[in-house]
Residue, then its C-alpha position, 0 to 999 in steps of 0.5 A: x500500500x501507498x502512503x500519501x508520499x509515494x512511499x511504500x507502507x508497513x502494511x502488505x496488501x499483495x501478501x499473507x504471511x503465514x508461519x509453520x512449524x516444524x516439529x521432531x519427536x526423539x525418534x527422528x519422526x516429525x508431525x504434520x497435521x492433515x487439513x479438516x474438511x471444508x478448509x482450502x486444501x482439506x485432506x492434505x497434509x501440511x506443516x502446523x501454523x498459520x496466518x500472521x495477524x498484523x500485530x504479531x511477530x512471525x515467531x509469537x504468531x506460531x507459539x499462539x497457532x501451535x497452543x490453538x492447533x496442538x494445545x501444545x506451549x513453546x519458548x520463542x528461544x527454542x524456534x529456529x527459522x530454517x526457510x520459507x516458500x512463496x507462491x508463484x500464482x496468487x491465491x484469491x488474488x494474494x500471494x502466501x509466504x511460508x515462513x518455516x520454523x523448526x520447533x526445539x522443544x515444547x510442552x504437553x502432547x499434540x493433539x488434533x484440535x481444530x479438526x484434521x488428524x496429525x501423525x508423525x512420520x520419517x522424512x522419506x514418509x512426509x516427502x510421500x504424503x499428499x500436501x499442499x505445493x508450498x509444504x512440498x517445498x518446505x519439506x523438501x528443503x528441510x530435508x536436503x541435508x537431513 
């Protein structure tokens, strides 16, 4: 958006950000989250997070989406930032940005909350499984030196 100088604002009308979290049990296995029917992509599965609402920073937006999603507590110090995806053909108009995040650590047990399931699966399994372009690219990234 424009501001009344010609200047580019803050605010990013042609872009969601979005933040997701990628998150390894000790058995080497990581959690995806399978979207509940009548979302966008439902039955895919993807990364847990979500959308990054104007006042919050991507790292507070994922600790607020994984205690919604999974019911679960994270320590911002346990983040990493580990890459992002973009899309290439704007969705409604608006492109999405995937800001991936390996979380360290947490508390208490995920658990499927807002509808959907989880599982934990090997890096070869989450390659196989049926996601949404952007997590195709985010896993495939994580991974690559995994």
């Amino acid at each position: 958006m424009q501001t009344s100088d010609g200047k580019n604002s803050d605010a990013a009308s042609g872009w969601i950000a979005v933040v997701a979290g990628a998150l390894q049990r000790g058995d080497g296995r990581w959690l995806m989250h399978q979207r509940p029917p009548g979302k966008p992509h439902a039955g895919l599965w993807e990364f847990p997070g979500g959308k990054v609402e104007p006042d919050e920073i991507p790292s507070q937006c994922l600790i607020r989406e994984l205690q919604e999603e999974l019911g679960i507590r994270c320590d911002p110090a346990t983040l990493t930032p580990v890459g992002f995806a973009e899309s290439r053909m704007p969705e409604a108009g608006r492109q999405i940005v995937i800001l991936l995040y390996i979380v360290g650590g947490w508390h208490g047990e995920p658990a499927a909350l807002e509808g959907g399931a989880i599982g934990w699966f090997t890096p070869p399994e989450v390659l196989a499984l049926e996601m949404p372009p952007l997590d195709v690219m985010l896993a495939a990234r994580l991974f690559q030196n995994r």
